[in-house]
C-alpha positions in Angstrom: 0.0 0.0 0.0 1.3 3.5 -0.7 0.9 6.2 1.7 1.3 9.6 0.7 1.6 12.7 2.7 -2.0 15.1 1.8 -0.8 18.2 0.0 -0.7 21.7 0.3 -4.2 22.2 -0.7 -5.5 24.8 2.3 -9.0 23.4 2.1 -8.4 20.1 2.5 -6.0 20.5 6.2 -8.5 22.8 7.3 -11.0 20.0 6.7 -9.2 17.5 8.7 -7.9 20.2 11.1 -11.8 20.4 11.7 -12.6 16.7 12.1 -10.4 17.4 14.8 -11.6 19.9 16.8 -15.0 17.7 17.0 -14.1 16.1 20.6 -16.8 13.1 20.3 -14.4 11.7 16.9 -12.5 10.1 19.0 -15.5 8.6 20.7 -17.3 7.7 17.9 -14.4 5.6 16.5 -13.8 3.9 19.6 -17.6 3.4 20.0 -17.5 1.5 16.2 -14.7 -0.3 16.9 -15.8 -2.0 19.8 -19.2 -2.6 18.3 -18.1 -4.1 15.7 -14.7 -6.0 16.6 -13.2 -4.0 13.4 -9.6 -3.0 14.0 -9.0 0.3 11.1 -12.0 2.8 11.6 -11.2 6.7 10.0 -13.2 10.1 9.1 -11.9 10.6 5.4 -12.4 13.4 3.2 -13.2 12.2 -0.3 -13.4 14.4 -3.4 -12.9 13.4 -6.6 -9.3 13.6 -7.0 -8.7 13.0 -2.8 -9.2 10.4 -0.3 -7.4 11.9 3.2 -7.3 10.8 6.5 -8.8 13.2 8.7 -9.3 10.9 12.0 -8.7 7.3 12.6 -8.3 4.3 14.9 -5.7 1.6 14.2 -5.1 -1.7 16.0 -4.5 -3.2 13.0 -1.4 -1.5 11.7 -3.0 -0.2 8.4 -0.6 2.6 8.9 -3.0 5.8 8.8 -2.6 8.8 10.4 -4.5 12.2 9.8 -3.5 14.0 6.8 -2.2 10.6 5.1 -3.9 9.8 1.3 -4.6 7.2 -0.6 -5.4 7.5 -4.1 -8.7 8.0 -4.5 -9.6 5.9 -7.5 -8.4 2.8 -5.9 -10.8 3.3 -2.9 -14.2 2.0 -2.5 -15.0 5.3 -0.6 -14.9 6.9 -4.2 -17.5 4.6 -5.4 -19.5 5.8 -2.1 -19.3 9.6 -3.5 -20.3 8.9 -6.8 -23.2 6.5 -6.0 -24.4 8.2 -3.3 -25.0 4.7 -1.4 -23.2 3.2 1.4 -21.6 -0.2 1.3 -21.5 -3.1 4.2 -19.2 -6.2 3.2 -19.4 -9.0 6.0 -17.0 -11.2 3.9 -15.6 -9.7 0.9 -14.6 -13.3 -0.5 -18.5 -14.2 -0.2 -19.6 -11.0 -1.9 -20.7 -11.4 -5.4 -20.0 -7.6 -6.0 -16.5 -7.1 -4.2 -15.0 -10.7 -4.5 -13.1 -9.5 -7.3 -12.5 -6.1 -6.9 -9.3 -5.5 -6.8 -9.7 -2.9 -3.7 -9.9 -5.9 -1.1 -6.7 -7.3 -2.9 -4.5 -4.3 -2.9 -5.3 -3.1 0.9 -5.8 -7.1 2.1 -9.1 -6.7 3.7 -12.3 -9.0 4.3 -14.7 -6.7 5.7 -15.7 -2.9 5.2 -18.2 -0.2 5.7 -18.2 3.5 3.9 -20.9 5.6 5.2 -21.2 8.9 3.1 -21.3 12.0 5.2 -22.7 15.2 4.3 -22.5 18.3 4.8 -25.5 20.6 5.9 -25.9 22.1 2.8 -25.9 18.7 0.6 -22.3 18.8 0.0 -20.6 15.4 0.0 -18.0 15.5 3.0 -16.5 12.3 3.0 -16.9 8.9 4.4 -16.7 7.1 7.9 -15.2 3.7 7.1 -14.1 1.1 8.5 -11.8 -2.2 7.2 -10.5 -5.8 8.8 -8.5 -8.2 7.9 -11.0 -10.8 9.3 -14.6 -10.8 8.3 -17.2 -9.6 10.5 -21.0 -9.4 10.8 -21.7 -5.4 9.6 -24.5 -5.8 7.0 -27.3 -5.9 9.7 -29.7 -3.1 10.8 -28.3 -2.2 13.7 -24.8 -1.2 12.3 -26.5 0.5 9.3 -28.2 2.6 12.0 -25.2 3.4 13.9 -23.2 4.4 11.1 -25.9 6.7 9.9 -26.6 8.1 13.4 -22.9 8.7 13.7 -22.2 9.8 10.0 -25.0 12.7 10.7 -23.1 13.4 14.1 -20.5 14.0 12.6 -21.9 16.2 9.6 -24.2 18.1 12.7 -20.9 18.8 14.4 -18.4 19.8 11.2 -20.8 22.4 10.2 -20.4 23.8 14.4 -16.9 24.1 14.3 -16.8 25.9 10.6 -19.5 28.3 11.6 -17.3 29.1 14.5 -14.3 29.4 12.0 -15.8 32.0 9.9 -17.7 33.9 12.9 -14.1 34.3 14.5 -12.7 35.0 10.8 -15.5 37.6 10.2 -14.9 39.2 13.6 -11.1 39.4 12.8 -11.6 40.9 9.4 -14.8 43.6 10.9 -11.3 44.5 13.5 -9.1 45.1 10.5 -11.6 47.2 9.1 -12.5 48.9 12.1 -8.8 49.7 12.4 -8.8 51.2 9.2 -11.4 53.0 9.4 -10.5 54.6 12.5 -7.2 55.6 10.7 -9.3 56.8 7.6 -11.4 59.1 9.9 -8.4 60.7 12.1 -6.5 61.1 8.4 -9.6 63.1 7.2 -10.2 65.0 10.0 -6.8 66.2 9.9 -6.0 67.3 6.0 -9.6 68.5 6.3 -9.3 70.9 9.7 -5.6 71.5 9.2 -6.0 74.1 6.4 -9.1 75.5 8.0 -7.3 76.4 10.7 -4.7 78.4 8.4 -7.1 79.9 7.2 -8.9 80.7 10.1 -5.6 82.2 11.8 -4.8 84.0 9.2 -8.4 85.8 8.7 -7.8 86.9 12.5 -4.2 88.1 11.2 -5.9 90.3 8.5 -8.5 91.7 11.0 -6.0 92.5 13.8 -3.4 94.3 11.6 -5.8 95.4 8.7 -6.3 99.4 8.5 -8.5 99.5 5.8 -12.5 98.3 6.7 -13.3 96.1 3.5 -10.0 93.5 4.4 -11.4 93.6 8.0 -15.0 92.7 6.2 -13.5 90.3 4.4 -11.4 88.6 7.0 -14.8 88.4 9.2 -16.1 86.8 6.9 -13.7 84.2 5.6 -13.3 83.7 9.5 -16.5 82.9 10.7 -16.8 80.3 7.4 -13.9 78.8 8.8 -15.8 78.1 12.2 -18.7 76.9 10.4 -16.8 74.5 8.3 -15.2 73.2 11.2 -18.6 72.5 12.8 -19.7 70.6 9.7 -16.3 68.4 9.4 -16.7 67.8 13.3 -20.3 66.5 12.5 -19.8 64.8 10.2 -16.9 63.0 11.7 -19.0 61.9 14.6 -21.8 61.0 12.7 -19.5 58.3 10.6 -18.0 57.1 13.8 -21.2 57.0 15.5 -22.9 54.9 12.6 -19.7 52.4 12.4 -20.0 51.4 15.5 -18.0 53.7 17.7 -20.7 55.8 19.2 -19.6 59.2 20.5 -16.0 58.8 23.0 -15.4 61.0 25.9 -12.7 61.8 27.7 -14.8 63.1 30.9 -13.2 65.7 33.5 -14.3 67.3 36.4 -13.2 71.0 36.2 -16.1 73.6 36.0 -14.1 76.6 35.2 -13.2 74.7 31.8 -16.6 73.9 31.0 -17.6 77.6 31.6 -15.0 78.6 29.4 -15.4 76.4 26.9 -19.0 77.1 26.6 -18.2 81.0 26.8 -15.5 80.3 23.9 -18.4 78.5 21.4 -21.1 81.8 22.7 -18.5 84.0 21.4 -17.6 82.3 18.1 -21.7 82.1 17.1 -21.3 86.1 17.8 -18.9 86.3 15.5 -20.6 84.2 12.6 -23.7 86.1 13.0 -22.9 89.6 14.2 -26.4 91.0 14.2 -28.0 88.1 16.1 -28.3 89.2 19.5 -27.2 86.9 22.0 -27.5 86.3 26.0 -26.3 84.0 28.2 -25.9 83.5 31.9 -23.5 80.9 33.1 -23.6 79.6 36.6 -21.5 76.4 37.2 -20.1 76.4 40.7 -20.4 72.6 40.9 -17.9 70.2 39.6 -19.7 68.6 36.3 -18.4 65.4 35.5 -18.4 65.5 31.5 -16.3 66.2 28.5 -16.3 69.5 28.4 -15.7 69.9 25.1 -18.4 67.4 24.0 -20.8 69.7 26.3 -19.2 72.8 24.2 -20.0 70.9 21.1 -23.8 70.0 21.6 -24.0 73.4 22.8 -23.0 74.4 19.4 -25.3 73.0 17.8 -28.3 73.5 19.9 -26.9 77.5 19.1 -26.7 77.5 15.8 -30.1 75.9 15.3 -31.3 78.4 17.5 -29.7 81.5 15.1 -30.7 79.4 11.7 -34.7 79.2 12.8 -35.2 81.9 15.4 -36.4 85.6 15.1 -33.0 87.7 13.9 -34.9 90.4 15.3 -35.1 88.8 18.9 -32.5 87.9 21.5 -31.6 84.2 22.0 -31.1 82.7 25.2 -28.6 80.6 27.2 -28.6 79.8 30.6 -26.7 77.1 32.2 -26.3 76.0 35.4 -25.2 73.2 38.0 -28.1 72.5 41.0 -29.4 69.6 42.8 -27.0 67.1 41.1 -27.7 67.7 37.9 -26.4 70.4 34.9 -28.6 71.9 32.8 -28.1 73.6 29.8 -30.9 75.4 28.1 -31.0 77.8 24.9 -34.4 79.6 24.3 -35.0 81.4 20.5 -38.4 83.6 19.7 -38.7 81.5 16.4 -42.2 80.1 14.5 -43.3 77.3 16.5 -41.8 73.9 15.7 -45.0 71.3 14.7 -46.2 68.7 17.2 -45.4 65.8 14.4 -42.0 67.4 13.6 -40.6 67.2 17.0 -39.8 63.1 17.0 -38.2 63.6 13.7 -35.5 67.0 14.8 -32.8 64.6 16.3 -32.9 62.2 13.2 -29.8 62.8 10.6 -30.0 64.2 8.0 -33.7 66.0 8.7 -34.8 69.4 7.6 -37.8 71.1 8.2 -39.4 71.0 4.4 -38.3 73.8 2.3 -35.4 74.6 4.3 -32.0 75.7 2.5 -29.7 73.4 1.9 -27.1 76.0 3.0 -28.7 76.1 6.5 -26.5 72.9 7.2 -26.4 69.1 6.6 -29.4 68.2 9.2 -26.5 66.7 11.2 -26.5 69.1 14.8 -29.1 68.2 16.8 -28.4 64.3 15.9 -24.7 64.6 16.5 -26.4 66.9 20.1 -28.4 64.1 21.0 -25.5 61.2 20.9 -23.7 63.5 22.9 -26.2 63.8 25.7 -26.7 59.9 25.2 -23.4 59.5 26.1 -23.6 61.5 29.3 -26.3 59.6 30.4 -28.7 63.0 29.7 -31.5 63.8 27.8 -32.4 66.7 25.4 -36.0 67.9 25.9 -38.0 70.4 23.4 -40.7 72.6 24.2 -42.1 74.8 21.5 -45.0 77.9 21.3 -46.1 80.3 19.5 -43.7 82.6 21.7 -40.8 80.3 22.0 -39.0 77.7 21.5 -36.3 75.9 24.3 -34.2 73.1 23.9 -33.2 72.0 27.0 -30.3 69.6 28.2 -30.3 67.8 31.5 -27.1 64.9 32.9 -26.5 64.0 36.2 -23.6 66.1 37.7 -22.0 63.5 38.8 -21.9 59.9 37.3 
């Protein structure tokens, strides 16, 4: 008999690298060999150019091991695939089919089973098998049951382990990606806000040094853009990490005289994109907030500039935020047309405008990038609506 060591092929080791990781193999072989006083039973993959050991038990010295081949046209096992049929031999030399194939001659054996086993998708696995020098009683009920029982076992098992295989594949590849992507988004967010900020810097250098009023105009201008665009990029950063998966990270402090700044900082920028609008704010934090503050500074952004897009420009806008009873509060009021009842479930969704709203107004990213942030703090953001006013309020615990 020649023995041959399997090749290279990927599929077929990983076939009988899974017939191994089945633990109750071993136990079925054992199981068949006692039951039937056989002394070579294997697993074997069986295409039609392959017959390899995947498992096996040898008392007999038929010389085996996993990953070993025979050539598969001299195998009964390939007569199995084809045929679709299994075959019992108690006494190959009594058979009238097998008593001169030359199979029994080449591998000197008297009895033999090949069970097919497939797959759970109809695919033809392999065989379990079984050979002795001595003949035995195999072509009964009882064994055909057990090798079926065992045969589908086995197939019930194999198709465990390889859906395990490709869920831990799939959650190594969705890593990968997620690694890239996380480098994709920190690269764009970088070459994006890098020459904003030149641009912004040097639109304050023109307005500080500037003598003559239209550079100054001009400068304003090009600066408060440059805010604006930084808002959008930093939306729509958060809203593509938010959607892969990431959600919205904070690096949370507890340092109130940062979070007053902070919030005084993004007041002062909206003043400066929108010079006519007028805007007042009371800020009364005298208790540590435990937040990001400038997460807090960026949902209070947003909240703002909705406020200046769809309130009156002839009436003031409101802020007010404080720290009392445990919790911080944030809450920015605009004299604007009332929003409708059936509207308000749809502000915080992406992407949503009011209907025939400019598409200059903005992306419809800022309250949905302001309501992951409060989600993240454990915080809700509330809207009340009149003919009068309108308030969107934000409420987190203090301290979490």
């Amino acid at each position: 008999m020649t023995i041959k060591t399997s090749s290279s092929h990927k599929n077929y080791k990983v076939d009988v690298a899974n017939i191994n990781k089945i633990p109750v193999v071993s136990q079925i072989l054992d199981i068949v060999s006692l039951s039937t006083g056989m002394g070579f039973i294997a697993v074997a993959r069986v295409t039609e150019d392959k017959w390899i050991t995947c498992a096996s038990k040898d008392k007999v010295a038929f010389g085996l091991k996993a990953g070993d081949e025979l050539k598969v046209e001299t195998t009964i096992c390939s007569q199995v695939r084809k045929q679709n049929e299994a075959v019992f031999i108690d006494d190959v030399a009594a058979s009238e089919t097998y008593a001169k194939h030359p199979t029994p001659a080449m591998y000197g054996f008297s009895s033999y089973i090949s069970v097919p086993i497939y797959k759970k998708n109809g695919d033809f696995f392999g065989t379990l098998c079984a050979i002795d020098k001595k003949k035995a009683k195999v072509d009964t009920e009882e064994v055909r049951g057990m090798f079926r029982l065992y045969a589908d076992l086995i197939s019930f098992h194999l198709e465990a382990v390889e859906e395990k295989d490709k869920a831990v594949a799939d959650l190594a590849e969705e890593q990968n990606i997620a690694e890239l992507r996380e480098q994709f988004i920190a690269i764009l967010g970088h070459d994006l806000k890098n020459p904003i900020a030149t641009t912004r810097m040097s639109a304050e250098i023109l307005m500080k040094f500037s003598k003559e009023d239209i550079v100054k105009r001009n400068a304003a201008l090009i600066k408060s853009t440059s805010i604006r665009m930084e808002v959008l990029i930093d939306n729509l950063l958060d809203f593509a990490r938010g959607k892969l998966g990431e959600g919205i990270k904070l690096y949370k402090i507890k340092d109130s005289e940062k979070l007053e700044k902070v919030l005084n900082q993004v007041i002062n920028e909206v003043k400066v994109t929108s010079p006519n609008q007028d805007i007042q704010s009371k800020i009364e934090i005298n208790n540590p907030v435990d937040c990001d503050p400038d997460r807090i500074a960026q949902l209070c952004a947003n909240l703002l500039g909705n406020a200046v897009t769809h309130g009156a420009y002839d009436k003031p806008i409101e802020i007010h935020a404080l720290c009392n009873n445990g919790e911080f509060k944030l809450e920015i009021t605009n004299k604007g047309v009332k929003i409708p009842d059936a509207l308000r479930e749809k502000l915080f969704e992406p992407f949503y405008r009011i209907e025939g709203e400019e598409a200059k107004k903005g992306l419809g990213l800022g309250l949905y990038i302001a309501s992951e942030i409060a989600l993240a703090h454990e915080g809700d953001i509330n809207v009340t609506s009149s003919d009068n006013e309108t308030v969107f309020s934000f409420v987190m615990p203090a301290n979490n």
